[in-house]
C-alpha positions as CSV (number, residue, x, y, z in Angstrom):
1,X,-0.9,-11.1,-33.7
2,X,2.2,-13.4,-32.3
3,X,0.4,-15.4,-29.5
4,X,2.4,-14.6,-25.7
5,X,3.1,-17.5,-23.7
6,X,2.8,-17.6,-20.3
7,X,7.0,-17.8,-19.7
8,X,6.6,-14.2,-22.6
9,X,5.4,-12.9,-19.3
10,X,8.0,-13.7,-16.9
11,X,10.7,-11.6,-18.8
12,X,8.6,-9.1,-20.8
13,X,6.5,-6.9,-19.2
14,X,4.9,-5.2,-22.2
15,X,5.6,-1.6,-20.2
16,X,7.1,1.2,-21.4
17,X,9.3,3.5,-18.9
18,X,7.7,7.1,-20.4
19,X,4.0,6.3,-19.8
20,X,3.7,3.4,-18.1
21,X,2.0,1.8,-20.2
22,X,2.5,-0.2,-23.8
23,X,4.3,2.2,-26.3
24,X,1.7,4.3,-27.9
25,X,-0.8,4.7,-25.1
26,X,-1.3,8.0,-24.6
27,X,-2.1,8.6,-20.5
28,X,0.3,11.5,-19.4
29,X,3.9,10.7,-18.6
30,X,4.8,8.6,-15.9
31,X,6.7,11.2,-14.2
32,X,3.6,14.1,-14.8
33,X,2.3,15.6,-11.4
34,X,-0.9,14.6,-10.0
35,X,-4.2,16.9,-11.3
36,X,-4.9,19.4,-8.5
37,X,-8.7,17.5,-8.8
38,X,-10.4,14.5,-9.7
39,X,-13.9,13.2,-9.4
40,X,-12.6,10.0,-8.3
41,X,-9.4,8.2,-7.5
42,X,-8.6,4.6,-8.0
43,X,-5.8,3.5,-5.9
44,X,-4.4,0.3,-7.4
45,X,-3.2,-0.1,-11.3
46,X,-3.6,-4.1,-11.0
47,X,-6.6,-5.8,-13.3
48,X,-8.9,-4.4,-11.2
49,X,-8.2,-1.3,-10.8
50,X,-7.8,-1.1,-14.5
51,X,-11.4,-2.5,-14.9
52,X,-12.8,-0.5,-12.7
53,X,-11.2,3.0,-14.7
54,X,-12.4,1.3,-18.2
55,X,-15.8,1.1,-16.9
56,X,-16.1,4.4,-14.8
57,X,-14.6,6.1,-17.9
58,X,-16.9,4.4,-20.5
59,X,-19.5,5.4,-18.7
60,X,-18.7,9.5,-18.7
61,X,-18.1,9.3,-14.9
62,X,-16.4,12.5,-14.8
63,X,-12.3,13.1,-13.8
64,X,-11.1,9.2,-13.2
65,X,-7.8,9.0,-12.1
66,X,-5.8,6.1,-11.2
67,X,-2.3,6.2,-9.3
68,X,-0.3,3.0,-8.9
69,X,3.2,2.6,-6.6
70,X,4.8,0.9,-9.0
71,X,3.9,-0.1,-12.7
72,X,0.8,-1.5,-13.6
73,X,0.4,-5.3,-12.9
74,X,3.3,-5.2,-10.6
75,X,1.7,-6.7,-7.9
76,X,-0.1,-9.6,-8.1
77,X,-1.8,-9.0,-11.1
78,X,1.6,-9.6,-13.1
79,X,2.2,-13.3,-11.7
80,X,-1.0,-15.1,-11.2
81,X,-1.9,-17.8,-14.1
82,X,-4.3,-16.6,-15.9
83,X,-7.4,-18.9,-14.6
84,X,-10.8,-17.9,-15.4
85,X,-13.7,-20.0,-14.6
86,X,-17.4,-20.1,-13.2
87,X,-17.0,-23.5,-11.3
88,X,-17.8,-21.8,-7.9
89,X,-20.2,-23.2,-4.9
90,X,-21.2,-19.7,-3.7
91,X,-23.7,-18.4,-5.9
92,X,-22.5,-15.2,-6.0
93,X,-19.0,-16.5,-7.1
94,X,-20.5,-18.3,-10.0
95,X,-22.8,-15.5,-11.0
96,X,-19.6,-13.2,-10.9
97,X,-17.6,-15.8,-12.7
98,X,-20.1,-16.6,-15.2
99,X,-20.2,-12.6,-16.6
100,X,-17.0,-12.1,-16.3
101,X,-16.2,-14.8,-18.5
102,X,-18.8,-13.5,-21.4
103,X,-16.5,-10.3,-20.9
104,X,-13.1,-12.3,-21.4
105,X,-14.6,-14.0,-24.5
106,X,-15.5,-10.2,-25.9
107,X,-12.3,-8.9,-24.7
108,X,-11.4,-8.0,-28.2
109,X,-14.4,-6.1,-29.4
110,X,-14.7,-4.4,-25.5
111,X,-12.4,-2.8,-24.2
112,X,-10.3,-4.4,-26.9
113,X,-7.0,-6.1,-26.9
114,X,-5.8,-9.2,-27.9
115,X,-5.8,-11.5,-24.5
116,X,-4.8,-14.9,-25.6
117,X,-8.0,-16.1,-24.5
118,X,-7.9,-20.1,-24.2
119,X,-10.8,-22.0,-24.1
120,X,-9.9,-25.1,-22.7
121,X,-12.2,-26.1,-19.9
122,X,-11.4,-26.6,-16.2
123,X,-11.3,-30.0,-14.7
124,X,-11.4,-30.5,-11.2
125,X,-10.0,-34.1,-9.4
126,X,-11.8,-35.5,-7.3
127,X,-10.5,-38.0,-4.6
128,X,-13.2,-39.5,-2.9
129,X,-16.7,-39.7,-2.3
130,X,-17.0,-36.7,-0.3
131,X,-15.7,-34.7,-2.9
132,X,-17.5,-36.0,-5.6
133,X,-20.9,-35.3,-3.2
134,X,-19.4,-31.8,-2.7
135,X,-19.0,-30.7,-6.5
136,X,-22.5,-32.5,-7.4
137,X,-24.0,-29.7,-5.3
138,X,-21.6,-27.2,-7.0
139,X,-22.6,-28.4,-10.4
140,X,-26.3,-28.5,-9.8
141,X,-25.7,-24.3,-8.3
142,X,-24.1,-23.6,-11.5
143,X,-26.2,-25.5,-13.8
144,X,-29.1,-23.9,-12.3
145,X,-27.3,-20.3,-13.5
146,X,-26.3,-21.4,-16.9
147,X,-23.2,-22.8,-16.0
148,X,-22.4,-26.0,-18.5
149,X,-20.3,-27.6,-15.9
150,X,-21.2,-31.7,-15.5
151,X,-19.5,-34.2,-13.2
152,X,-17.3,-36.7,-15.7
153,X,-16.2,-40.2,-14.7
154,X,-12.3,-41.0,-14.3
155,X,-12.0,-42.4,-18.2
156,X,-13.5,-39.5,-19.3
157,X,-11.3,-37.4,-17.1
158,X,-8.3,-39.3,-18.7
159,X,-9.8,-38.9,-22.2
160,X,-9.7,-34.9,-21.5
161,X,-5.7,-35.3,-19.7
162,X,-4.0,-38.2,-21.0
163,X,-1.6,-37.6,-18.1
164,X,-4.4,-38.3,-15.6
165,X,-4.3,-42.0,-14.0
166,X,-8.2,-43.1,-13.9
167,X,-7.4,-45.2,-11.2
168,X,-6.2,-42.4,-9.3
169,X,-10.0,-40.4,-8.5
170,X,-13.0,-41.5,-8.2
171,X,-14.7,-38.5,-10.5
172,X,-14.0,-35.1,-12.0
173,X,-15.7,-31.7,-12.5
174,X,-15.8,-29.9,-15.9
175,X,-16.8,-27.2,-17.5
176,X,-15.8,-26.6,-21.1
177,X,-16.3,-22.9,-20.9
178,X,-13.6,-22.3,-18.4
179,X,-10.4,-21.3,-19.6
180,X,-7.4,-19.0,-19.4
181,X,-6.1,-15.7,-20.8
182,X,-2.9,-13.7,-20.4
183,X,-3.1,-11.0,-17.3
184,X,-0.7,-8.5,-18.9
185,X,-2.4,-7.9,-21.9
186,X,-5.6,-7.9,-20.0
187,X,-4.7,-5.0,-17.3
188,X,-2.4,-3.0,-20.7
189,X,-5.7,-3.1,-22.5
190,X,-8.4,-1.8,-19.9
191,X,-5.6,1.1,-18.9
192,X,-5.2,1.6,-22.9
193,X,-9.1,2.0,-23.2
194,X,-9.6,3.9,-19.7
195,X,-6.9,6.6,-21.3
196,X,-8.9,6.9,-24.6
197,X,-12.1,7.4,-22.6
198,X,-10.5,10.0,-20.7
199,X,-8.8,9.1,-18.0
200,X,-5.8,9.7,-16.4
201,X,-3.1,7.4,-15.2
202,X,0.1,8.1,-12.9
203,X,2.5,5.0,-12.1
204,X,5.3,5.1,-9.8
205,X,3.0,7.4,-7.9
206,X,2.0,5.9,-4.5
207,X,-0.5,7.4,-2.1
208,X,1.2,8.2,0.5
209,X,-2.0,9.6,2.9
210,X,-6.1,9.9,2.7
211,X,-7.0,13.3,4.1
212,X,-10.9,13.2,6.1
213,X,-12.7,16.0,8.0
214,X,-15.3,15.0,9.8
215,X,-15.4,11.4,8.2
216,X,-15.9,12.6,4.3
217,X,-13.2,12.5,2.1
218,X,-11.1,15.8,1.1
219,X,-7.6,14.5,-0.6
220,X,-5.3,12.1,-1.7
221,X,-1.5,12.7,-0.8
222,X,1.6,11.6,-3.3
223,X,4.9,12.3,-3.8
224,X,4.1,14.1,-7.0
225,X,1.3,16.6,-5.4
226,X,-2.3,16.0,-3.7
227,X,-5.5,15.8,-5.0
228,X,-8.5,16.6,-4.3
229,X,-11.4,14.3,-4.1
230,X,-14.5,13.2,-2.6
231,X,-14.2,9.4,-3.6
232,X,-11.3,7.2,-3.5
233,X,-11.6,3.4,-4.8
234,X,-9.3,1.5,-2.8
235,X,-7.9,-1.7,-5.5
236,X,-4.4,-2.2,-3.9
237,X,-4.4,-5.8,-3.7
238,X,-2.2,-7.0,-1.0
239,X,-1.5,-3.4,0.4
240,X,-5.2,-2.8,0.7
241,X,-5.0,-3.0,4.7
242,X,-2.6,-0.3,4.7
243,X,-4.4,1.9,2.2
244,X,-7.6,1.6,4.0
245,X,-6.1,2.6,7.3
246,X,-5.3,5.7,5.9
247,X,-9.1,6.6,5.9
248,X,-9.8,4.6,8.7
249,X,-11.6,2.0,6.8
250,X,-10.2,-1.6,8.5
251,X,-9.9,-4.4,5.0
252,X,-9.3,-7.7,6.4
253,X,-6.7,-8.6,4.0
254,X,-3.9,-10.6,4.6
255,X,-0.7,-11.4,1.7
256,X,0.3,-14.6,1.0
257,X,3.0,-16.0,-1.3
258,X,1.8,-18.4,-4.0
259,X,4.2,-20.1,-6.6
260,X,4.1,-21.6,-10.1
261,X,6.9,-23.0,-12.1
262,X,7.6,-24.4,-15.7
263,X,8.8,-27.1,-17.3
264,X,10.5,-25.5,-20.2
265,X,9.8,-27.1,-23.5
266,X,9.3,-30.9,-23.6
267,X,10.7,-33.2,-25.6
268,X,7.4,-34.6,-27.0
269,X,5.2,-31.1,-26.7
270,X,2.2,-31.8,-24.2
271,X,-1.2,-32.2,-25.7
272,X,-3.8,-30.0,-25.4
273,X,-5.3,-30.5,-21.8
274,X,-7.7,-28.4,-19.2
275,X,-6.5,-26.2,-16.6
276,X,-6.6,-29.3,-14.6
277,X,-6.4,-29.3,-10.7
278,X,-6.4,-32.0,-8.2
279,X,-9.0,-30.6,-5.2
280,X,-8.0,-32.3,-2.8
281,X,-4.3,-31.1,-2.5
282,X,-4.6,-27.8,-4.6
283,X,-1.8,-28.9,-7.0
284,X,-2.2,-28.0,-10.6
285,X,-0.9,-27.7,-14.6
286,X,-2.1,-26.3,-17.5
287,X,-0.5,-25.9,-21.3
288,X,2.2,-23.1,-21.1
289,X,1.6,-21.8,-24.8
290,X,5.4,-22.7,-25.4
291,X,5.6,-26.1,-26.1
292,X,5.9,-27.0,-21.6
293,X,3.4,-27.1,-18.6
294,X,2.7,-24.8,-16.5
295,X,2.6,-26.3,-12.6
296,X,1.8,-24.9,-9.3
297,X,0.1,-25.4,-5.6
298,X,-1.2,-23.5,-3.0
299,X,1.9,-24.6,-0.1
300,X,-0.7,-25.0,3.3
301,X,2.6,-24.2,5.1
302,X,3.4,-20.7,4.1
303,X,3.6,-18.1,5.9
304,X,2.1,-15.0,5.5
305,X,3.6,-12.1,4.2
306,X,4.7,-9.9,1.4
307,X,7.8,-12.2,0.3
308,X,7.6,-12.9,-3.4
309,X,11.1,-14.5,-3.8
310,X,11.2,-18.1,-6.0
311,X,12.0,-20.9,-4.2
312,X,11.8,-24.5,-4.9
313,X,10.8,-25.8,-1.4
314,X,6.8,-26.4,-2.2
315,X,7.9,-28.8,-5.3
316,X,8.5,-31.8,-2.8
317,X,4.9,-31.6,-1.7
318,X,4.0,-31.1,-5.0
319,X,5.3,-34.1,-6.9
320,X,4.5,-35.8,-4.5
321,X,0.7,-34.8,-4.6
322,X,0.4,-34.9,-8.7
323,X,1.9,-38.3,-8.6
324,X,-1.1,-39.6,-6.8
325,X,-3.0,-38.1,-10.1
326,X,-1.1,-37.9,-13.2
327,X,2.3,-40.0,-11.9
328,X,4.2,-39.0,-15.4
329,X,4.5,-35.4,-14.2
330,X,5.9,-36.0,-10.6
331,X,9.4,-36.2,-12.6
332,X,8.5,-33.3,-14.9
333,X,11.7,-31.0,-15.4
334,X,11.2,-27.1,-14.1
335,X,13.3,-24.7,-15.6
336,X,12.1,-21.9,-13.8
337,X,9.9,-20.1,-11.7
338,X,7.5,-17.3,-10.3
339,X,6.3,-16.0,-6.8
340,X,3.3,-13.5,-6.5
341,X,1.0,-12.8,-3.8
342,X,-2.6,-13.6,-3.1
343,X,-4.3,-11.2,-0.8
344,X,-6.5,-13.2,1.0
345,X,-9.4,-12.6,3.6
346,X,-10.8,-15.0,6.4
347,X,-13.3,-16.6,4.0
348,X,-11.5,-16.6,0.5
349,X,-14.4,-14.7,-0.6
350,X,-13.7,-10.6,-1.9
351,X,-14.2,-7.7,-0.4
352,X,-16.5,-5.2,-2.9
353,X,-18.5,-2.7,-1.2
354,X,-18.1,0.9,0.1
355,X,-17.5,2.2,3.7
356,X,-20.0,2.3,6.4
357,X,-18.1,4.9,8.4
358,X,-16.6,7.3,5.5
359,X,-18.6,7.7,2.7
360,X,-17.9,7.4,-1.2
361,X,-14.5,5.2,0.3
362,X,-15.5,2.1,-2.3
363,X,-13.1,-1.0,-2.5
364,X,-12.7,-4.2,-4.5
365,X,-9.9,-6.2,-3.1
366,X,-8.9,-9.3,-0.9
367,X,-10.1,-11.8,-4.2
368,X,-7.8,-15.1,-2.8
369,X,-6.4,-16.1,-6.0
370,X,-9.6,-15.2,-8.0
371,X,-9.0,-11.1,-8.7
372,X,-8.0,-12.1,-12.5
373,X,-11.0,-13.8,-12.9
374,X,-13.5,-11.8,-11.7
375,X,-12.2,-8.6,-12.5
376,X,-14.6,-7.4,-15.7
377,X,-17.6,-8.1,-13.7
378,X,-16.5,-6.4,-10.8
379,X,-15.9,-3.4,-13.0
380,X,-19.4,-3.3,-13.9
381,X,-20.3,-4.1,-10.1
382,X,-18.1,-0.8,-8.6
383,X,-19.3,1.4,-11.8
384,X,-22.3,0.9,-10.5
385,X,-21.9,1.8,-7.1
386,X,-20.2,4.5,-7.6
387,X,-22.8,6.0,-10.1
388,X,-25.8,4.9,-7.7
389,X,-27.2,2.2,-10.5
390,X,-28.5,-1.1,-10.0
391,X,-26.2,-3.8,-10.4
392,X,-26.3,-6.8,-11.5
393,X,-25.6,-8.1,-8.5
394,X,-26.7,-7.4,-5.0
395,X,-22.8,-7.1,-3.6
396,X,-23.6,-6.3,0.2
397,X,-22.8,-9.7,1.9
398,X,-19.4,-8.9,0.1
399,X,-19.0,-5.9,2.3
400,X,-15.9,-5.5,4.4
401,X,-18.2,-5.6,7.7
402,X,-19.7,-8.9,7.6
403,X,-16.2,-9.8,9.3
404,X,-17.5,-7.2,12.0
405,X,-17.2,-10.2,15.2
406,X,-20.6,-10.1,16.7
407,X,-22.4,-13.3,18.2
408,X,-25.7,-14.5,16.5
409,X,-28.4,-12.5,16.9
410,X,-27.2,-9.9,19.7
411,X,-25.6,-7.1,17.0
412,X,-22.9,-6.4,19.6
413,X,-19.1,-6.9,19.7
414,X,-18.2,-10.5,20.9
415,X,-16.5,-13.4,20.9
416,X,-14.8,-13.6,17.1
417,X,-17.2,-15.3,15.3
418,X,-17.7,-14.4,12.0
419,X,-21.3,-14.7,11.1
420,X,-21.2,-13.2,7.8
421,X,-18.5,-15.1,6.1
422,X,-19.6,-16.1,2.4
423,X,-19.2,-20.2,1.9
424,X,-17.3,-21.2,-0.7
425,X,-15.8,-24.7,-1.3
426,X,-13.8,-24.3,-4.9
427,X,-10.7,-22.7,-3.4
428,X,-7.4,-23.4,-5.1
């Protein structure tokens, strides 16, 4: 199969208008009414949501439908680069990271699809002593969970990223494991598999109301009919807020616009190097798959909000950060350009849990940047849930309450503290 490039992406969205999905998948047509019942609805057609349908459907969970406003991986699932690692400080992170990349790896066996995958490490830059003292910690937490990350000197930093300048850091973090696939294909081949398991998709379909009496849930609303339900699975991304206020569930989740550009081919192709990212600032680049670099940073000055217009403005602070690291890249060309949206909460970390006030209301949303990543495993993790299994993972200090503002040890309402925000140091 032709390998997809990341810049593919950007003009070719691998949808088709009759189904929604890639031609051939069978999932009801696009413009097909809403079933008058479902066992469950996922709200959300981004990677997760499309995980979250493989899983339920794989497992025989009964009517799974998923409904998405637009067309799948329209939100921020279709622009984010493609980063998947287990370099996390929070053990839960790393845990999540670490399956979900076992999953990535089998992507073509289960659900499978042909995702690019690229196994080319991640290598994280580090400045000064502090940060070097802040990854050793990280490294030893993910060594200690069968992560192969190791802290690297600067000449074998520069040995991995011949752009890198040694002199430049005083360390680096890697893990050879780490990597990057292509979100498109990813979120096209979980819907594909949900559909052949049995469930049903709608796009261009957006909820436009929840429907409660007395706290349970009765119905979703849509332009193209209602449903009826007892469980909706709220995977909306940026528009999770909104969704959830339509059952009276409060998701902390905030939009934010992040940006990546591309060089266009290069003269002299780039060699192969790590998704490679300088902590300290954010700013990062990676192989584009066509012969250019990929380059991007999370811009501390922007606003929030649901813009997702390219602009160039973040570049300045950008070359000027990589050319403290790799100085041949702070003149690099771009061609062009992408904006997309992370939906972020007050700690960075996800919200994955279900309701405390209205029951069988389950959610997976407000990743920061790290949706793509983590998305298998959090199918697994909301299957579960929703089925009443074990999971893998104990998920409750993930739940949307621990941003509930209640001083220490009193359990009432208070001063904005949030004493059960999740720590996690590797944020990009």
């Amino acid at each position: 199969m032709e390998r997809r490039t990341a810049q593919d992406r950007s003009a070719d969205t691998g949808l088709s208008a009759g189904t929604g999905l890639s031609a051939g998948t069978s999932t009801g047509a696009s413009s097909a009414p809403v079933p008058e019942r479902a066992d469950v609805v996922i709200v959300g057609g981004g990677v997760l949501g499309a995980s979250i349908a493989f899983h339920l459907a794989e497992a025989g969970a009964g009517g799974v439908l998923l409904l998405e406003r637009d067309r799948p991986a329209a939100g921020s699932s279709g622009k984010p680069i493609g980063g998947v690692r287990a370099q996390f400080s929070d053990p839960l992170n790393i845990r999540i990271g670490r399956r979900s990349l076992e999953a990535w790896r089998a992507f073509g066996e289960r659900p499978g699809a042909d995702i690019g995958f690229e196994s080319v490490g991640y290598l994280f830059l580090l400045g000064d002593a502090t940060e070097r003292a802040l990854f050793e910690e990280g490294v030893a937490a993910q060594n200690a969970l069968g992560v192969p990350s190791r802290i690297i000197g600067p000449a074998a930093a520069a040995a991995l990223c011949p752009y890198l300048d040694p002199d430049g850091i005083v360390a680096a973090a890697y893990c050879p494991t780490d990597g990057y696939a292509l979100p498109r294909e990813a979120v096209t081949g979980y819907l594909r598999a949900a559909a052949r398991h049995g469930a049903e998709i709608r796009t261009h379909c957006p909820v436009t109301a929840i429907e409660t009496r007395g706290g349970a849930l009765e119905a979703v609303r849509t332009p193209r009919g209602t449903v009826r339900t007892t469980t909706v699975i709220c995977c909306a991304g940026a528009w999770s807020a909104e969704v959830g206020a339509m059952a009276g569930v409060r998701l902390p989740v905030t939009p934010v616009r992040r940006q990546i550009a591309f060089t266009g081919p290069l003269d002299a192709p780039p060699p192969r190097i790590p998704f490679t990212l300088d902590f300290g600032s954010t700013a990062y680049f990676h192989n584009d798959g066509a012969g250019g670099l990929l380059l991007g940073m999370s811009d501390p000055r922007q606003e929030p909000g649901f813009g997702r217009e390219f602009s160039r403005e973040w570049l300045a602070p950008f070359r000027e950060a990589v050319g403290r690291r790799a100085p041949a890249l702070a003149a690099m060309p771009v061609s062009h350009g992408w904006a997309g949206l992370y939906e972020t909460t007050p700690d960075n970390n996800a919200l994955i849990g279900e309701a405390a006030d209205v029951p069988r209301f389950l959610y997976a949303t407000g990743f920061s940047g790290h949706g793509f990543l983590q998305a298998p495993a959090v199918g697994e993790l909301v299957r579960d849930l929703y089925l009443g299994r074990e999971p893998f993972l104990d998920v409750g200090p993930l739940a949307a309450t621990r941003f509930d503002a209640r001083p220490a040890g009193t359990g009432k309402e208070g001063d904005g503290r949030h004493d059960g925000a999740r720590p996690e140091a590797h944020i990009i």
